[in-house]
C-alpha positions as CSV (number, residue, x, y, z in Angstrom):
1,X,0.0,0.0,0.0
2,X,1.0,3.5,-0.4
3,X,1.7,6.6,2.1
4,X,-1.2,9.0,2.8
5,X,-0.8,12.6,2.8
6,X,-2.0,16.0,2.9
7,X,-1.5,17.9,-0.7
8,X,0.1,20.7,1.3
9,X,2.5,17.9,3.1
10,X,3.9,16.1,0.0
11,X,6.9,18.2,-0.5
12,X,9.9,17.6,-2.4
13,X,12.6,16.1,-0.3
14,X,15.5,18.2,-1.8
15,X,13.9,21.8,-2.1
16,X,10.8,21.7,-0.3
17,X,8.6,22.5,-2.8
18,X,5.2,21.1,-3.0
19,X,5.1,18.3,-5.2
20,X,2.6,17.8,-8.5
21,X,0.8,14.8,-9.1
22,X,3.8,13.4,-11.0
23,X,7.3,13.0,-8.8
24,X,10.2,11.2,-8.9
25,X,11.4,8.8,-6.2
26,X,15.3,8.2,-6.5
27,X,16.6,5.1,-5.6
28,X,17.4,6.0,-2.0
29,X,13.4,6.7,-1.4
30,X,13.6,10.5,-1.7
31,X,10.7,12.1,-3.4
32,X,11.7,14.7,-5.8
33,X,10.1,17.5,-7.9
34,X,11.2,17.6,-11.5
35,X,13.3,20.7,-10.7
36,X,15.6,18.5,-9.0
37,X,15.7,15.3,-10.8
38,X,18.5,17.0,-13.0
39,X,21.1,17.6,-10.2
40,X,21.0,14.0,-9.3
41,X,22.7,13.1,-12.3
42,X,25.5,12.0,-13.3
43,X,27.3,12.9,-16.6
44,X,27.0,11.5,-19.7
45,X,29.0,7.9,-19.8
46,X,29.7,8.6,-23.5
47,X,30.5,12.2,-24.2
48,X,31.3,13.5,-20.8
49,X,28.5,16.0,-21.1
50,X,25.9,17.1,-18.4
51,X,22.5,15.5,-18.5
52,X,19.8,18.6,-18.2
53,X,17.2,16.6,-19.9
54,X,16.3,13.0,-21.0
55,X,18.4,10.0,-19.9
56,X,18.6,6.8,-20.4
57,X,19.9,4.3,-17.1
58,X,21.6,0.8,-17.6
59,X,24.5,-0.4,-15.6
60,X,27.4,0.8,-16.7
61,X,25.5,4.6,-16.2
62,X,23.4,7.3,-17.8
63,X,23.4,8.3,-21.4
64,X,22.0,11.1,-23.5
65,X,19.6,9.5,-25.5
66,X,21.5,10.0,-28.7
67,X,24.4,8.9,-27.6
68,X,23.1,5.5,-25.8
69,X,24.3,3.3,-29.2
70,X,25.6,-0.1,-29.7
71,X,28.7,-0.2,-28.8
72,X,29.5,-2.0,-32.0
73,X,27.7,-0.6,-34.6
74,X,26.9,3.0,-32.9
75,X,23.1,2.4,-34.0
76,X,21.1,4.2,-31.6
77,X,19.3,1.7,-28.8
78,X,15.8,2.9,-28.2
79,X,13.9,-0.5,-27.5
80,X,16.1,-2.9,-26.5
81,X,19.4,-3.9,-26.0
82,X,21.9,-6.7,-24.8
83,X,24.2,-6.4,-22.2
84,X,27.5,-8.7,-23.2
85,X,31.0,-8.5,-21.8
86,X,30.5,-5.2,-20.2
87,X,28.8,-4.1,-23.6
88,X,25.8,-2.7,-24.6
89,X,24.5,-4.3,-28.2
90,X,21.9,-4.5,-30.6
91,X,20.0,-7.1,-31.8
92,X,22.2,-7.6,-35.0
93,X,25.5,-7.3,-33.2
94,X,24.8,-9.7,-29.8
95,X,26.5,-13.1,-30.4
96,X,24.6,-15.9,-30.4
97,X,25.4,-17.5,-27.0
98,X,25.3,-13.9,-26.0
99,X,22.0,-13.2,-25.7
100,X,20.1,-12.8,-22.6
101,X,16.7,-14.6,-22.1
102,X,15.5,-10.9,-22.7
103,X,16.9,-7.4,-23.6
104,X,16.7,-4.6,-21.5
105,X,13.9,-2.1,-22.7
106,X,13.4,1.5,-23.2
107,X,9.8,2.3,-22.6
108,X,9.4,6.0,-22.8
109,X,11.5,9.3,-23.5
110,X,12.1,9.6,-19.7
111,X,12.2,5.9,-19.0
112,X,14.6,4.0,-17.7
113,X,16.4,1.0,-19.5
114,X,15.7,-1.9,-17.4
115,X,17.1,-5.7,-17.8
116,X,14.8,-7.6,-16.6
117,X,14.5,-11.1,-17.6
118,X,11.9,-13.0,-19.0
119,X,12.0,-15.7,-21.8
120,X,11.0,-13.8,-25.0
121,X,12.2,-10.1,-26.2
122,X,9.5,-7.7,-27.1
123,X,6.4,-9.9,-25.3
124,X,4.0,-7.2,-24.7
125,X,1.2,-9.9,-23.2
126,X,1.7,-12.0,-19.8
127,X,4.6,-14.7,-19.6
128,X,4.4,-17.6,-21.7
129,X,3.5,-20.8,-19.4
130,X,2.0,-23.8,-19.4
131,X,-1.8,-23.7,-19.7
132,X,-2.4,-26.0,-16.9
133,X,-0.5,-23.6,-14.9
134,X,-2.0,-20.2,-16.0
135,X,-4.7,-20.5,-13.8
136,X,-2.9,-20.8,-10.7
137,X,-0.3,-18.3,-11.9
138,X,-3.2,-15.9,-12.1
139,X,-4.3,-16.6,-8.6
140,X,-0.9,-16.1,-7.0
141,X,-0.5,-12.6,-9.0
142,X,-3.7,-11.8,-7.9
143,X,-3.1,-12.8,-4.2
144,X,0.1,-10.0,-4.2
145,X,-2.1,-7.7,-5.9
146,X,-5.4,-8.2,-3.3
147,X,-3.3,-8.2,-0.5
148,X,-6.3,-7.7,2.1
149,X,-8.3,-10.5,0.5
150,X,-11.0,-8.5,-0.1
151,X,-12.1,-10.4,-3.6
152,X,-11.7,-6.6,-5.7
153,X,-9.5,-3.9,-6.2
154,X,-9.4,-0.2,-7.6
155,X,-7.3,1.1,-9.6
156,X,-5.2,2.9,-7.3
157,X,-4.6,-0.4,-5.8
158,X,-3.4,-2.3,-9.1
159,X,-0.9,0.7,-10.2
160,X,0.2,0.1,-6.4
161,X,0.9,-3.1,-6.6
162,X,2.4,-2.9,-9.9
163,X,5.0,-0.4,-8.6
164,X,6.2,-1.9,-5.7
165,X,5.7,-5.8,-6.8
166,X,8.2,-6.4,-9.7
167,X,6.0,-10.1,-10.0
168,X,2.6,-7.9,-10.6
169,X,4.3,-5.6,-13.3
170,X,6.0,-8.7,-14.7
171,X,3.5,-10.5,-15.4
172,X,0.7,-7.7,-15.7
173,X,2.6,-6.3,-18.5
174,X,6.4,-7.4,-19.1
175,X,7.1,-4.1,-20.7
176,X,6.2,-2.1,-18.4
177,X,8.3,-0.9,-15.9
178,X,6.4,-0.4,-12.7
179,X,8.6,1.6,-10.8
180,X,8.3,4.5,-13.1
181,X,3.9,4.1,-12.7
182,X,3.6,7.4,-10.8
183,X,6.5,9.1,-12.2
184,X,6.3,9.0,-15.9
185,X,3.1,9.6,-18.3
186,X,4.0,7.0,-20.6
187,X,3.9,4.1,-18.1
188,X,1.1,5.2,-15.8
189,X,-1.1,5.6,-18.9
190,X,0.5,1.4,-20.1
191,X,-1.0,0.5,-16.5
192,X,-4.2,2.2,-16.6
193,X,-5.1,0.5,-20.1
194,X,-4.1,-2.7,-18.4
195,X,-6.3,-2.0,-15.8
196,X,-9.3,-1.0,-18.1
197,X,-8.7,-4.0,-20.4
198,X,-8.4,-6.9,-17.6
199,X,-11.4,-5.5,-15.3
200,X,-13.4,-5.5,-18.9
201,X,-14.6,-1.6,-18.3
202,X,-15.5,-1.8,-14.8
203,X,-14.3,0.4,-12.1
204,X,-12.9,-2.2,-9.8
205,X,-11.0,-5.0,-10.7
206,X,-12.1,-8.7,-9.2
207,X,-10.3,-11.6,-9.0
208,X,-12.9,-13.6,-11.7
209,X,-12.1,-10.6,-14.2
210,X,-8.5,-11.6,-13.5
211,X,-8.8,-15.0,-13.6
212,X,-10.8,-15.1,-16.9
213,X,-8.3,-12.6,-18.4
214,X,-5.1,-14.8,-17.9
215,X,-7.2,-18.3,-17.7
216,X,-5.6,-21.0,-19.9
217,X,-7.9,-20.1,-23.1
218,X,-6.7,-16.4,-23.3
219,X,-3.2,-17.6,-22.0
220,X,-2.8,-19.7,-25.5
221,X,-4.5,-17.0,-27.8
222,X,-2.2,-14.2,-26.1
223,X,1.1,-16.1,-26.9
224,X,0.6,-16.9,-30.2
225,X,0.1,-12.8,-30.7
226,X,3.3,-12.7,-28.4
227,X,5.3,-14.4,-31.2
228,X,4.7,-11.9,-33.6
229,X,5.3,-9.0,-31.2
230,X,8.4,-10.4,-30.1
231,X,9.4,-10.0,-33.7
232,X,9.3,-6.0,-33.6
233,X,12.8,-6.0,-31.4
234,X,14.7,-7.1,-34.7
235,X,12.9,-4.6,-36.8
236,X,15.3,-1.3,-37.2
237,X,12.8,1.6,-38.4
238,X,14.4,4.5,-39.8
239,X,12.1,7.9,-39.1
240,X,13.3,10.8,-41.5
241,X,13.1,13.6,-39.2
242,X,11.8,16.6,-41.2
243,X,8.3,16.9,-41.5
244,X,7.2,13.8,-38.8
245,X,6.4,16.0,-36.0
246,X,8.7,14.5,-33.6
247,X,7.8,18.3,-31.4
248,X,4.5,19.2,-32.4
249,X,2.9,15.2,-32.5
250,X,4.9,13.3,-30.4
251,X,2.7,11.1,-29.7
252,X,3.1,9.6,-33.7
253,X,6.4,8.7,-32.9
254,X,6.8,7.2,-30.0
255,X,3.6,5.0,-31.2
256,X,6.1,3.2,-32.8
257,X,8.7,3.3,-29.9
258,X,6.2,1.8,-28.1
259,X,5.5,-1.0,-30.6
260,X,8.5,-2.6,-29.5
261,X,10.5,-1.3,-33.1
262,X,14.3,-0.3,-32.4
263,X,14.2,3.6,-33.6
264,X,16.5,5.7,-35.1
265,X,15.5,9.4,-36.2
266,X,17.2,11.2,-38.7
267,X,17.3,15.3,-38.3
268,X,20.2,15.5,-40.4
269,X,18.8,17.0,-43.4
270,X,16.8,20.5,-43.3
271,X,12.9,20.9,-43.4
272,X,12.0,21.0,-47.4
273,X,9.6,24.2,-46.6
274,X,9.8,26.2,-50.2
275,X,9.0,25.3,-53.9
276,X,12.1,24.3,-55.8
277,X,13.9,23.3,-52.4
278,X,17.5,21.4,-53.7
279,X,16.4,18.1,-52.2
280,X,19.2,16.0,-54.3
281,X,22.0,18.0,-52.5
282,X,21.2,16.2,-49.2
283,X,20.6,12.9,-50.2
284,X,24.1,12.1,-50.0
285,X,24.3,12.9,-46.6
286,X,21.0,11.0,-46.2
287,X,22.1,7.6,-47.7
288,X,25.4,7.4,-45.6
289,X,23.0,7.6,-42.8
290,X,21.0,4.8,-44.0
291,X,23.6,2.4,-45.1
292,X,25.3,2.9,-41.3
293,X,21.6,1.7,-39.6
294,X,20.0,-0.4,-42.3
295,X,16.9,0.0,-41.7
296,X,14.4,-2.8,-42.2
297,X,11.6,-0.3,-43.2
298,X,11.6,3.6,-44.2
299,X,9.4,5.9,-42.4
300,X,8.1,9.4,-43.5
301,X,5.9,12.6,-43.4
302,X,4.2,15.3,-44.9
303,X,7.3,17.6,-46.4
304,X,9.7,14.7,-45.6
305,X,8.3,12.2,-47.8
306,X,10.1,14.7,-50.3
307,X,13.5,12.7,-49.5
308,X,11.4,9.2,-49.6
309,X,10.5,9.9,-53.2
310,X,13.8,11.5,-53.9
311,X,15.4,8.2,-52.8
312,X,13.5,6.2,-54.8
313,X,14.4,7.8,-58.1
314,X,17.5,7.9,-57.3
315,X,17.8,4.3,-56.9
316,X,19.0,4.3,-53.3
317,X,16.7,3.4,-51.5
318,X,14.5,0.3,-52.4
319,X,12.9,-1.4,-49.1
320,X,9.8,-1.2,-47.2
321,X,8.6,2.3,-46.6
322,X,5.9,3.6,-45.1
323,X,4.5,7.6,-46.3
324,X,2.2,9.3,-43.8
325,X,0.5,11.9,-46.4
326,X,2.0,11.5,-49.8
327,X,4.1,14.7,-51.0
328,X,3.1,16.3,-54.2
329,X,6.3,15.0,-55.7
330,X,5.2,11.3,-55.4
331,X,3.1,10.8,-58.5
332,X,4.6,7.4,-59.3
333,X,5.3,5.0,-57.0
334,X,8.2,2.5,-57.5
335,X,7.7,-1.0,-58.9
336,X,8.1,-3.9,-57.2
337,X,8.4,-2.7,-53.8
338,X,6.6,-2.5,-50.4
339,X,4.9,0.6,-50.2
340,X,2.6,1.8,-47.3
341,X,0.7,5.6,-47.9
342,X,-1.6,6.6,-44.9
343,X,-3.0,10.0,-45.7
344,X,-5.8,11.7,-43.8
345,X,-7.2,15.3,-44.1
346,X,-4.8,16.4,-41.0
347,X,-2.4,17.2,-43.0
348,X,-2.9,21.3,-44.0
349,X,-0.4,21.8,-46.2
350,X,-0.4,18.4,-49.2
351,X,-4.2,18.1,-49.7
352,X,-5.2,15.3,-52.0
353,X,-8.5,13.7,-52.9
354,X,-9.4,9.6,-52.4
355,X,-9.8,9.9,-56.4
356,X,-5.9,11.2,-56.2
357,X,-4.9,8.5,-53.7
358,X,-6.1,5.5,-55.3
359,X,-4.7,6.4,-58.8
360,X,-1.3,6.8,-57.1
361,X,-1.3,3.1,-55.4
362,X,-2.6,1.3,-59.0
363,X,1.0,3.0,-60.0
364,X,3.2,0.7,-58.3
């Protein structure tokens, strides 16, 4: 259970201050405003630098989150990453006999990297067991989750539990990591879906809801989903940064964070704003970038989908990509190769009508 106080008494432990409904608690049990968080810090393992901002926390210390890269390959680590001979690595660069039974995870812009173990990377269900055992799995979990035996739970309870019982979060939800519940928007709102989705809508959570949730029938649907999840931790998506948003809609990227993909953003180029903009003058700078992540799939926007197209008839770039509102410049699309175009009318600047669209994709 958690500590009651009075608004005006939760205060920050370093400067006093009253604290806002999101704190940090620092691993010697201080609660902390995010004023302080910063001083707490220690420099960058990699470049030295001051951390003022976003980190990222493994064992051998904190990183900026640009410069936490495998220590191989420098590709940037945002999902997941192995831990071997005092390294961190990537998916592609781990030897075999080198893997762990599952990588550490990045779960949010100010989340930690965490490596706990479990027996399949990217599993975003419950762990995979036997289904004659799921049931009394289920009732164990729910037994450190109803700790008064009272048969139900709210929700303030549940995020509780998942919190301080690293066997609730575990199994609740293996990539979420529930010390960070109250302190980070990204993983209290992970929790609260949970919540939503195992109580079936209700308010409070009881154990039959639970047991029905994880029973062995859902247990064996849920891992064969699991499998394909897992999948996403060897995927490397490559975001061109101009024209995604990454400020004004950050929620669009780290939807794909969040799906478990290993990320790497590309600001590198400038934002194509004006007619006639020189867009063949950067590709060169583009498809070094590229060729150093390889990228399993090509990811775009609005006035960045300029370089996509660009790429393409240049004949450097031929894999999977995916084009979130089609720039005027893409009239054609390229044959014989995996193409994805979502376009909605969000977009105020490259209108095009359903009519337009659907001509395009008979192109390829």
């Amino acid at each position: 259970g958690g500590v009651i106080f009075h608004p005006s008494c939760l205060t920050c432990d370093s400067c006093q201050a009253q604290l806002p409904d999101a704190f940090h608690k620092d691993p010697n049990g201080r609660r902390l405003c995010p004023k302080c968080i910063p001083s707490l810090r220690s420099p960058c393992t990699r470049c030295g630098r001051n951390i003022d901002g976003d980190f990222r926390q493994v064992k051998s210390g904190f990183y900026h989150p640009d410069c936490f890269r495998c220590d191989i390959c420098k590709v940037l680590l945002k999902t997941s990453f192995h831990e071997y001979n005092g390294q961190n690595l990537c998916d592609g660069c781990v030897p075999k006999g080198g893997r762990g039974k599952k990588p550490g995870k990045s779960f949010s812009p100010r989340g930690r990297v965490t490596g706990r173990q479990n027996h399949s990377p990217g599993v975003s269900f419950s762990p995979d067991i036997p289904d004659d055992a799921a049931s009394g799995d289920a009732r164990r979990i729910w037994g450190l989750i109803d700790s008064e035996s009272k048969g139900e739970v709210s929700k303030l309870q549940f995020l509780e539990a998942i919190r301080d019982k690293p066997q609730v979060s575990e199994f609740v939800s293996p990539v979420l990591d529930g010390s960070d519940v109250f302190t980070d928007e990204d993983a209290f709102d992970i929790a609260l879906e949970s919540f939503d989705r195992i109580a079936d809508g209700k308010c409070r959570l009881r154990l039959k809801d639970f047991a029905t949730y994880f029973g062995a029938a859902a247990m064996k649907y849920r891992r064969k989903t699991a499998v394909l999840v897992g999948h996403r931790t060897r995927k490397r998506v490559f975001i061109i940064g101009p024209g995604f948003g990454q400020q004004m809609n950050p929620r669009q990227g780290r939807s794909v964070e969040q799906a478990g993909f290993q990320v790497h953003w590309y600001h590198g180029v400038p934002n194509p704003e004006f007619q006639g903009f020189p867009v063949k003058k950067f590709l060169p700078l583009l498809k070094a970038e590229i060729d150093g992540v390889q990228p399993d799939v090509l990811l775009c926007g609005s006035k960045g989908a300029l370089y996509a197209t660009a790429l393409w008839q240049a004949g450097l770039w031929s894999g999977p990509t995916v084009m979130l509102n089609a720039h005027p410049s893409c009239v054609r699309l390229p044959p014989n190769m995996t193409v994805v175009i979502c376009h909605g009318a969000n977009d105020e600047v490259y209108q095009r009508s359903r009519a337009e669209l659907e001509q395009l994709m008979q192109t390829g």
